[in-house]
N, CA, C and O atoms as CSV, one atom per row, in Angstrom:
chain,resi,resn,atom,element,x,y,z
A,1,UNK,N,N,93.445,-101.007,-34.459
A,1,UNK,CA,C,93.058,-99.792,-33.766
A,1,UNK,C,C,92.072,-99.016,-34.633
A,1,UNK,O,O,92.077,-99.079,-35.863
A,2,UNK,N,N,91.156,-98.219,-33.852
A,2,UNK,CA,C,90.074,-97.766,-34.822
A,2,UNK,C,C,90.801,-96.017,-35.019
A,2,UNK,O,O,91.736,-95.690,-34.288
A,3,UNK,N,N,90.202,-94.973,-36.129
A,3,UNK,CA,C,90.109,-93.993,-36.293
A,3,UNK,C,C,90.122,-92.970,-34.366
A,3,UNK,O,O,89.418,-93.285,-33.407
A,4,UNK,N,N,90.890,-92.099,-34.403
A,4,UNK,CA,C,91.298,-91.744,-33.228
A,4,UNK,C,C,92.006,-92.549,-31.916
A,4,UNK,O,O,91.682,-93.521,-31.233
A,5,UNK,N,N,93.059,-91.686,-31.937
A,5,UNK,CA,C,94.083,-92.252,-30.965
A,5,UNK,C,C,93.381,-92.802,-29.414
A,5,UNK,O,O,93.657,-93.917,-28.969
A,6,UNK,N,N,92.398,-91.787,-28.655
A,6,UNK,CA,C,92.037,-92.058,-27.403
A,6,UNK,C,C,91.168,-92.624,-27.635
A,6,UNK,O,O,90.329,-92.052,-26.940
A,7,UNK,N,N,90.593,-93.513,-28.211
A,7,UNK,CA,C,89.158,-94.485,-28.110
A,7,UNK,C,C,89.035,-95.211,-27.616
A,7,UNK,O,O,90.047,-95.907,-27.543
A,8,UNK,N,N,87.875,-95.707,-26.897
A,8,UNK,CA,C,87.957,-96.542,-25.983
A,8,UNK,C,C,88.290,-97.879,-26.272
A,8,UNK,O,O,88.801,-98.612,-25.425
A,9,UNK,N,N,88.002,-98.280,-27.547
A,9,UNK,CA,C,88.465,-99.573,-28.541
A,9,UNK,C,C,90.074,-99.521,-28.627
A,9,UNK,O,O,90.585,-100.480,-29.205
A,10,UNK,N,N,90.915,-98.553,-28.140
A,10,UNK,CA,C,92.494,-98.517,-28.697
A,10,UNK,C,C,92.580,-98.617,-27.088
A,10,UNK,O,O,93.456,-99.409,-26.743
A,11,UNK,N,N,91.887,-98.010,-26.015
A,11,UNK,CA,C,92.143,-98.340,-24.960
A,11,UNK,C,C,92.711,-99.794,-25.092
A,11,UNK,O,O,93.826,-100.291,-25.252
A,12,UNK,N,N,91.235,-100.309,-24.931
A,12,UNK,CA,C,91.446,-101.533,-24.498
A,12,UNK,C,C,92.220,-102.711,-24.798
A,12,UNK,O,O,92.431,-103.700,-24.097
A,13,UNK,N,N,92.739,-102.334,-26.366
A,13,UNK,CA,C,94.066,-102.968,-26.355
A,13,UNK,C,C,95.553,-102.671,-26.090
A,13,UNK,O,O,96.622,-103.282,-26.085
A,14,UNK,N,N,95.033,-101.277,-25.845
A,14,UNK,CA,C,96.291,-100.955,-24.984
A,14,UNK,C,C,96.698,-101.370,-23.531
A,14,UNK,O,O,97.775,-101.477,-22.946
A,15,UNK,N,N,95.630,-101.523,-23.256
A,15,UNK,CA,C,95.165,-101.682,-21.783
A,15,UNK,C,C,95.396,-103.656,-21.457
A,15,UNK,O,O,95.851,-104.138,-20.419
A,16,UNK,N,N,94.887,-104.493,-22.777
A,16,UNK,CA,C,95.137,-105.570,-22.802
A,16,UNK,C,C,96.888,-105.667,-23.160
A,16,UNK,O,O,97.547,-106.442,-22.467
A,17,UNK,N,N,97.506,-104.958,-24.119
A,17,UNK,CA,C,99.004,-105.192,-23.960
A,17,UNK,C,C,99.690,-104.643,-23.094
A,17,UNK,O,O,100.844,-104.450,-23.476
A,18,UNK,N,N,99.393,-104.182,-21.709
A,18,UNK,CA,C,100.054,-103.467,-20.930
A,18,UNK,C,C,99.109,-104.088,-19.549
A,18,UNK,O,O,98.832,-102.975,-19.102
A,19,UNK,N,N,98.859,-104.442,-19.189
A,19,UNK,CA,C,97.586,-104.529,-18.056
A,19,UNK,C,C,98.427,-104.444,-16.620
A,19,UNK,O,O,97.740,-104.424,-15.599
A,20,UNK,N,N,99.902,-104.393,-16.482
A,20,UNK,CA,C,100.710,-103.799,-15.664
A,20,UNK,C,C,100.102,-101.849,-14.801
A,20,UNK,O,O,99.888,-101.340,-13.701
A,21,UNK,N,N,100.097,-101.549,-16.062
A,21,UNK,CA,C,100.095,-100.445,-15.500
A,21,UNK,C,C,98.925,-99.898,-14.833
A,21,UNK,O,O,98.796,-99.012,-13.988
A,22,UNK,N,N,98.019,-100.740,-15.502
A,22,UNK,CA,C,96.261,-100.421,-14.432
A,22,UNK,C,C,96.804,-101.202,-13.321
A,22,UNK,O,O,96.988,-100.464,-12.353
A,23,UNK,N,N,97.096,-102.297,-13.118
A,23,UNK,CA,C,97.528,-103.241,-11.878
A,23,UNK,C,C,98.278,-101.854,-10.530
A,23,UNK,O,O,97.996,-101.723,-9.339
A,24,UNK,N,N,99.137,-101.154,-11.296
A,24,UNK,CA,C,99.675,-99.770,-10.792
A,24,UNK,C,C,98.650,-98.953,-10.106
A,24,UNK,O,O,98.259,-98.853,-8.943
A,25,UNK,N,N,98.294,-98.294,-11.469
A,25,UNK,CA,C,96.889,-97.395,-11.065
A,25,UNK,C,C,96.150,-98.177,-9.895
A,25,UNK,O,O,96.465,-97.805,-8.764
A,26,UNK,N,N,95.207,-99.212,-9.988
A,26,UNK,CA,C,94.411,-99.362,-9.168
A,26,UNK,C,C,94.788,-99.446,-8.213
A,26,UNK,O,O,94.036,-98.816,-7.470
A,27,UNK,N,N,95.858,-100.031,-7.488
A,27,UNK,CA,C,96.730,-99.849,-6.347
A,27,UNK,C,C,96.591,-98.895,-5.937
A,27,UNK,O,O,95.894,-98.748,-4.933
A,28,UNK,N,N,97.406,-97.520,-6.760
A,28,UNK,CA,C,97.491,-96.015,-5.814
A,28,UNK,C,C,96.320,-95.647,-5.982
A,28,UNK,O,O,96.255,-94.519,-5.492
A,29,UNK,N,N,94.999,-96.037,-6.534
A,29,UNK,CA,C,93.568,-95.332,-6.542
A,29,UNK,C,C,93.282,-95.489,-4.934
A,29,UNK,O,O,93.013,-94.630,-4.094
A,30,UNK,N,N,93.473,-97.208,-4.799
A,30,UNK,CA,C,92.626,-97.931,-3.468
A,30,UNK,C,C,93.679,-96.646,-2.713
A,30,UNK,O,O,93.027,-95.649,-2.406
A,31,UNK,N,N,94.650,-96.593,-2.506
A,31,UNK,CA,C,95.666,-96.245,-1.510
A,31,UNK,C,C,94.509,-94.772,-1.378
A,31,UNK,O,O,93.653,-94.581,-0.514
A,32,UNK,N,N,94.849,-93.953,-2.485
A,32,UNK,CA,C,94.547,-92.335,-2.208
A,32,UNK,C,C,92.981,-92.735,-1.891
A,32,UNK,O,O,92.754,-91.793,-1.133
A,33,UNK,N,N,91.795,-93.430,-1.931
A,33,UNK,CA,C,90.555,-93.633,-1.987
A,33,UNK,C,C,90.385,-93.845,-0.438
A,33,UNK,O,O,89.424,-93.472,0.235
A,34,UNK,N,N,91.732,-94.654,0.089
A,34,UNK,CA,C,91.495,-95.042,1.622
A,34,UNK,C,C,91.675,-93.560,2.627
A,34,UNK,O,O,91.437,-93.621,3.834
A,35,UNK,N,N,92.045,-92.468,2.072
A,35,UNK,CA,C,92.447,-91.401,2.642
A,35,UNK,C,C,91.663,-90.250,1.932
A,35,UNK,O,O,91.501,-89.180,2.518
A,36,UNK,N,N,91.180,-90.462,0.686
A,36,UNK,CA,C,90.797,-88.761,0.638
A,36,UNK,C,C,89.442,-89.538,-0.268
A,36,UNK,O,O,89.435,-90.706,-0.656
A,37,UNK,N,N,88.177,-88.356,-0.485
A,37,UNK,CA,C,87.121,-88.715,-1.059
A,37,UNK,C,C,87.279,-88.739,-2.302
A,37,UNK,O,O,86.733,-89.571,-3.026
A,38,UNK,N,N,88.355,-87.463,-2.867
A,38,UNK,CA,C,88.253,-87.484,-4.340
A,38,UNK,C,C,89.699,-87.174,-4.507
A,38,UNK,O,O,90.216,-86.506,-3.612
A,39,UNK,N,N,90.444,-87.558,-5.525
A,39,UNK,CA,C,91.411,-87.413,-6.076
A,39,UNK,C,C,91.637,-86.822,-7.607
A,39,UNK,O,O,90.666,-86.424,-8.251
A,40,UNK,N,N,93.218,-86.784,-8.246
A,40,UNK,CA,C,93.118,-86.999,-8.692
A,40,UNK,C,C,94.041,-87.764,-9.948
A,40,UNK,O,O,95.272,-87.767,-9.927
A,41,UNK,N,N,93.389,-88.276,-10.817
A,41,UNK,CA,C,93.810,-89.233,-11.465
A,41,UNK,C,C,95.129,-89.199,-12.255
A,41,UNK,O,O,95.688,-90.258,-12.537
A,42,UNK,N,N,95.724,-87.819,-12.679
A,42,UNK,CA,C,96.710,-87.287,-13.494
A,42,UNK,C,C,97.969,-87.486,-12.219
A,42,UNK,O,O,99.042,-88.048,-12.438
A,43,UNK,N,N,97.591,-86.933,-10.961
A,43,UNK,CA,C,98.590,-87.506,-9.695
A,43,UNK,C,C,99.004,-88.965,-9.961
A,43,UNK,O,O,100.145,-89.392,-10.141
A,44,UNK,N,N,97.969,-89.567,-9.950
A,44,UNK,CA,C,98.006,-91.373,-9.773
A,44,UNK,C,C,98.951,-91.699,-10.743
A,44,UNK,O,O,99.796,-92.577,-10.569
A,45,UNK,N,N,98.837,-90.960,-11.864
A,45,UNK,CA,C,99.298,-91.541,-13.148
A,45,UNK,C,C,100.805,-91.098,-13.258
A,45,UNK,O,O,101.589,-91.607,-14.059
A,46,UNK,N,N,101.075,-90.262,-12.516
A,46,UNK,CA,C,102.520,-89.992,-12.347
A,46,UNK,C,C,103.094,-90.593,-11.501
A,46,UNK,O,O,104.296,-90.801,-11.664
A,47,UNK,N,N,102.349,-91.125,-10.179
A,47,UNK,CA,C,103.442,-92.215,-9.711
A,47,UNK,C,C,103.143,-93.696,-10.573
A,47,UNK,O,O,103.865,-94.683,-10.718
A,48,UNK,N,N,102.346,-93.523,-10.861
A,48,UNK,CA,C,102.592,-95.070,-11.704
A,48,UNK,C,C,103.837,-94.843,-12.816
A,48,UNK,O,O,104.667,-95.752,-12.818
A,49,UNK,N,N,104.080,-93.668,-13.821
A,49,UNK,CA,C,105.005,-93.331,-14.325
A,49,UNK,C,C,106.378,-93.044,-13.705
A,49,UNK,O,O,107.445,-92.837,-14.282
A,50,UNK,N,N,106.022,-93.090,-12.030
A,50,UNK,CA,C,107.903,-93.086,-11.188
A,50,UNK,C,C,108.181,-94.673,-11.002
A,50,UNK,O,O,109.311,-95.153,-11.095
A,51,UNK,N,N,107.227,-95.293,-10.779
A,51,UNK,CA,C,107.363,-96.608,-10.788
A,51,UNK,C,C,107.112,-97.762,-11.588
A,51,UNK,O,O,106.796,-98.802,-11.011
A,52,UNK,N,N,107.240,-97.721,-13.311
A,52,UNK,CA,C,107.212,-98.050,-14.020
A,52,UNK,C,C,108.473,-97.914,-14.848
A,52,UNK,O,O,108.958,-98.691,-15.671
A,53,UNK,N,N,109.076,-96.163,-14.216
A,53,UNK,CA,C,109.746,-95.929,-15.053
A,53,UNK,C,C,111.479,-95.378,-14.289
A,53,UNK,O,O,112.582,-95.056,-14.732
A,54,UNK,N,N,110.954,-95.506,-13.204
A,54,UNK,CA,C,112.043,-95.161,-11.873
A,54,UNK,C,C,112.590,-96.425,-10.778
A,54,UNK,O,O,113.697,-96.642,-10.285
A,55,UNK,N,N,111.650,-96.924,-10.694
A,55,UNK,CA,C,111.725,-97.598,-9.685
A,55,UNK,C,C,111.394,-98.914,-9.992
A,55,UNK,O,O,111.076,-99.600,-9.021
A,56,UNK,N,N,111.384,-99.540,-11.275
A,56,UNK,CA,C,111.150,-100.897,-11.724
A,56,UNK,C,C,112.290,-101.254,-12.889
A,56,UNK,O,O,112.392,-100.500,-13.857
A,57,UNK,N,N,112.913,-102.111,-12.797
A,57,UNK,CA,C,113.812,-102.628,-13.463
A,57,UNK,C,C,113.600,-102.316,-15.177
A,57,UNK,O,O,114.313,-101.832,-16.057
A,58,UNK,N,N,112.115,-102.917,-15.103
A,58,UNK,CA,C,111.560,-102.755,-16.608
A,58,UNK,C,C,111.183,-100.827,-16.756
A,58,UNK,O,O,110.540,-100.150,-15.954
A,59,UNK,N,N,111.651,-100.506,-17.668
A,59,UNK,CA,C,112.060,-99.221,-17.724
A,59,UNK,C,C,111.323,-98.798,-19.596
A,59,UNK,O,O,111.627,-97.755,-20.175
A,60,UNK,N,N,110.658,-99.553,-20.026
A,60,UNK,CA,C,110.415,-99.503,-21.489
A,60,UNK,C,C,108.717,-98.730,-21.519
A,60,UNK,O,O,108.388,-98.503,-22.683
A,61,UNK,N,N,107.929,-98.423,-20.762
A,61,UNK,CA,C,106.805,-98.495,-20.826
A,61,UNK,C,C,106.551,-96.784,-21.368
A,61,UNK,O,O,107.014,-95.971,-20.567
A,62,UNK,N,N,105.958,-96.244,-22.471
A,62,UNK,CA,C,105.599,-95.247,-22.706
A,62,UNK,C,C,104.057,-94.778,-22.487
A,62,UNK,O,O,103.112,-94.886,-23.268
A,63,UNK,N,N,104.096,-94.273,-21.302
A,63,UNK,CA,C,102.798,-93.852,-20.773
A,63,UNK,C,C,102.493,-92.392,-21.130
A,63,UNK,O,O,103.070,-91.340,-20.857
A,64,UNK,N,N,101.205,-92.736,-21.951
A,64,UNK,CA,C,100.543,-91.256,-22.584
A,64,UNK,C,C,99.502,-90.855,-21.651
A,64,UNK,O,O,98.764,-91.687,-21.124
A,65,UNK,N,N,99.409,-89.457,-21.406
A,65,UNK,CA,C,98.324,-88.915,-20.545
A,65,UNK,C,C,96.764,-89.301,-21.019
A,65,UNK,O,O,95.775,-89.415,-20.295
A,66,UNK,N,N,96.878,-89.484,-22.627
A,66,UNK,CA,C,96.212,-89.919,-23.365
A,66,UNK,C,C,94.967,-90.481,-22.502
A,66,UNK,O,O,93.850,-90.054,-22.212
A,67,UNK,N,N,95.799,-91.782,-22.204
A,67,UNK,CA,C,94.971,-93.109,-21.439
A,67,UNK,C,C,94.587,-92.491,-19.883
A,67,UNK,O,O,93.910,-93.240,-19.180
A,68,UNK,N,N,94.924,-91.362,-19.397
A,68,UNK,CA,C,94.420,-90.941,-17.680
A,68,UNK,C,C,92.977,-91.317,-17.691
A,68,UNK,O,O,92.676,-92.235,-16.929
A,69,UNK,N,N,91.795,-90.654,-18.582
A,69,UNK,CA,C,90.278,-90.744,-18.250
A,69,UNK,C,C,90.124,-92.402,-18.529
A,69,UNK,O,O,89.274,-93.110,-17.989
A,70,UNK,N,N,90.900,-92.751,-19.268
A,70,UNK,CA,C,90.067,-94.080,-19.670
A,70,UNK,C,C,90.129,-94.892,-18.261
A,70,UNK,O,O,89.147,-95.420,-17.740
A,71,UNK,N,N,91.791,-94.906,-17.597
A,71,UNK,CA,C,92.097,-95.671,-16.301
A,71,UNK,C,C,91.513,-95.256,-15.075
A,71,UNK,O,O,91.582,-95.975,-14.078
A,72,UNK,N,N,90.627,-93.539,-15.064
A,72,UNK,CA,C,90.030,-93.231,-13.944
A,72,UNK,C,C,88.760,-94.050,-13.836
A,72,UNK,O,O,88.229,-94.594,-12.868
A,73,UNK,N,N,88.377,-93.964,-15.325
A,73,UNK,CA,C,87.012,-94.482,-15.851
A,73,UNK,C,C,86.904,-96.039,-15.760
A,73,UNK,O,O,85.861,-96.674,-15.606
A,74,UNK,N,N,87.901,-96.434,-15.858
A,74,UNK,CA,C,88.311,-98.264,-15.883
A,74,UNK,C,C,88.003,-98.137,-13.915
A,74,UNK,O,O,86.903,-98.508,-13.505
A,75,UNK,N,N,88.733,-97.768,-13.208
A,75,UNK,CA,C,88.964,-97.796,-11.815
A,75,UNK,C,C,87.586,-97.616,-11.224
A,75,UNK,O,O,87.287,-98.487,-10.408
A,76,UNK,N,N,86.460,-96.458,-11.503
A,76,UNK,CA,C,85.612,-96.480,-10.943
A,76,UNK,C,C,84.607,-97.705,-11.062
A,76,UNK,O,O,84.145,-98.317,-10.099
A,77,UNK,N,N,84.326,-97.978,-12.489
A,77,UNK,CA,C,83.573,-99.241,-12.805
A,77,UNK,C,C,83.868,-100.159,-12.500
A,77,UNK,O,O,82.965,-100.951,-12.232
A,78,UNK,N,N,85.375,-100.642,-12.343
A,78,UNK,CA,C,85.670,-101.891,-11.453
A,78,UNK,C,C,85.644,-101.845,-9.668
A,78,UNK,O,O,85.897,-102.878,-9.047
A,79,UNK,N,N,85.287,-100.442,-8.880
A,79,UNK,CA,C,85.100,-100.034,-7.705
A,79,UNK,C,C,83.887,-99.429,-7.627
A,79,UNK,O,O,83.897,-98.243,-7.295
A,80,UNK,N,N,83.069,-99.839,-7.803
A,80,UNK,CA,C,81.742,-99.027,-8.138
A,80,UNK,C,C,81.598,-98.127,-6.526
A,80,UNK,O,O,80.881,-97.194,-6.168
A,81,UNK,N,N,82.200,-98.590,-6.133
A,81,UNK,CA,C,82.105,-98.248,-3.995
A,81,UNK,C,C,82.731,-96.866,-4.595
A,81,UNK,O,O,82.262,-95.743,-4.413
A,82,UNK,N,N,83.448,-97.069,-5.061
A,82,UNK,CA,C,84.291,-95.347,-5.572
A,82,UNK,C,C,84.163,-94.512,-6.579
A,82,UNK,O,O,85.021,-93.798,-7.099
A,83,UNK,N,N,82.768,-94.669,-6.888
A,83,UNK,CA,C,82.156,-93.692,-8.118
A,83,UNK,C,C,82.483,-92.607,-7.506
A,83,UNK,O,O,82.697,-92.446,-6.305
A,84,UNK,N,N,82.526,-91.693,-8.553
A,84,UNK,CA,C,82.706,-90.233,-8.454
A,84,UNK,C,C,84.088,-89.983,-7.737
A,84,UNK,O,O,84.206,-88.759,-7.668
A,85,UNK,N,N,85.094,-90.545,-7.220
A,85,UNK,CA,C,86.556,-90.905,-7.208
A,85,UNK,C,C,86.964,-89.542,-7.894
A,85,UNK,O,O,87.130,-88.366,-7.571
A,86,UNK,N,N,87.005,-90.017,-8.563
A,86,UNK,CA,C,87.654,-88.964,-9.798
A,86,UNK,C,C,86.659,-88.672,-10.836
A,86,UNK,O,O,85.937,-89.384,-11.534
A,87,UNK,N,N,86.938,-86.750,-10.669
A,87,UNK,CA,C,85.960,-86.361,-11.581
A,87,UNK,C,C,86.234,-86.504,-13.047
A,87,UNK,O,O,87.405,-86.435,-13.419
A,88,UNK,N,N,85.191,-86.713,-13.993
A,88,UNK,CA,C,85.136,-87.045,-15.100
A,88,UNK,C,C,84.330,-85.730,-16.007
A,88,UNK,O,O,83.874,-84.791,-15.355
A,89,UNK,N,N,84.210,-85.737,-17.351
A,89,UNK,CA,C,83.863,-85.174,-17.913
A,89,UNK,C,C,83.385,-85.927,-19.327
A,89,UNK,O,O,84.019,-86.926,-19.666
A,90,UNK,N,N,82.205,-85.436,-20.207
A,90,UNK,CA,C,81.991,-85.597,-21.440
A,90,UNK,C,C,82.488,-85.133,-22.465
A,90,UNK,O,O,81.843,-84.098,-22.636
A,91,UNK,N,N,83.197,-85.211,-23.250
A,91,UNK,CA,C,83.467,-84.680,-24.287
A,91,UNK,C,C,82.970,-84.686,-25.593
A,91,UNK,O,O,82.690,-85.871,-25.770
A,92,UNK,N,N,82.675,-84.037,-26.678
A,92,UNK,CA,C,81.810,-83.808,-27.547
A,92,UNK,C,C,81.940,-84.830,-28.388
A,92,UNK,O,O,81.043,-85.321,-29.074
A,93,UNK,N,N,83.217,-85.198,-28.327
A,93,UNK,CA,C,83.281,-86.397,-29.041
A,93,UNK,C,C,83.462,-86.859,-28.773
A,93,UNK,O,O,84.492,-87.375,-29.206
A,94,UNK,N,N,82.622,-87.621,-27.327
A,94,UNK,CA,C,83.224,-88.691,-26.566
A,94,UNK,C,C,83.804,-90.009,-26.868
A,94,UNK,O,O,83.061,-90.409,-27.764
A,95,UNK,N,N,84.540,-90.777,-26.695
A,95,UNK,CA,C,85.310,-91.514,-26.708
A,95,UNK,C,C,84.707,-92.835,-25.701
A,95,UNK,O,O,84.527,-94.013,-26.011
A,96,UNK,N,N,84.505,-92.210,-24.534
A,96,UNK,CA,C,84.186,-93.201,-23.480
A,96,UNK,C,C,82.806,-93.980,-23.278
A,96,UNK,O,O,82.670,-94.780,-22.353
A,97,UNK,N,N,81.966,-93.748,-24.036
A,97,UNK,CA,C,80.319,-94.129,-24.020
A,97,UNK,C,C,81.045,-95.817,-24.442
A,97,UNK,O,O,81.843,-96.183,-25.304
A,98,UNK,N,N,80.434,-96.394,-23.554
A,98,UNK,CA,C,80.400,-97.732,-24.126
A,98,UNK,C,C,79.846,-98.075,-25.176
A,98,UNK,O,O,79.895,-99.248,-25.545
């Protein structure tokens, strides 16, 4: 893992040891995407956290809010049809620049 917790480099191996929970996310993205223009992503991420952590046998998964922009940001680029989905922001020290 590199220097800072939210980077997009710690993403992605977070994201590679867990790839369950985007499988989640992108699900309720398509779902809320088929009904509303924009959402948002901190919602999504709490039912993925009722059903990861409520409603699935496997009950171990510690989901940090941490990872919300990276999985909004993961969701749009793999839906390019659903840019602007969820609003995003820059941060000064961004994290997310490829």
């Amino acid at each position: 893992m590199t220097i800072g917790k939210w980077t997009k480099e710690n993403f992605d191996v977070y994201h590679k040891e867990n790839p369950e929970i985007y499988n989640y996310f992108e699900r309720f993205a398509l779902i809320a995407a088929s009904r509303r223009k924009y959402y948002s992503a901190k919602s999504i991420f709490h039912r993925v956290r009722w059903e990861s952590m409520v409603s699935s046998i496997d009950d171990d998964y510690k989901i940090d809010d941490g990872w919300i922009s990276h999985y909004a940001r993961k969701f749009m680029e793999d839906h390019p049809e659903h840019e602007g989905f969820f609003k995003t922001r820059v941060r000064r020290d961004s994290y997310h620049e490829s």
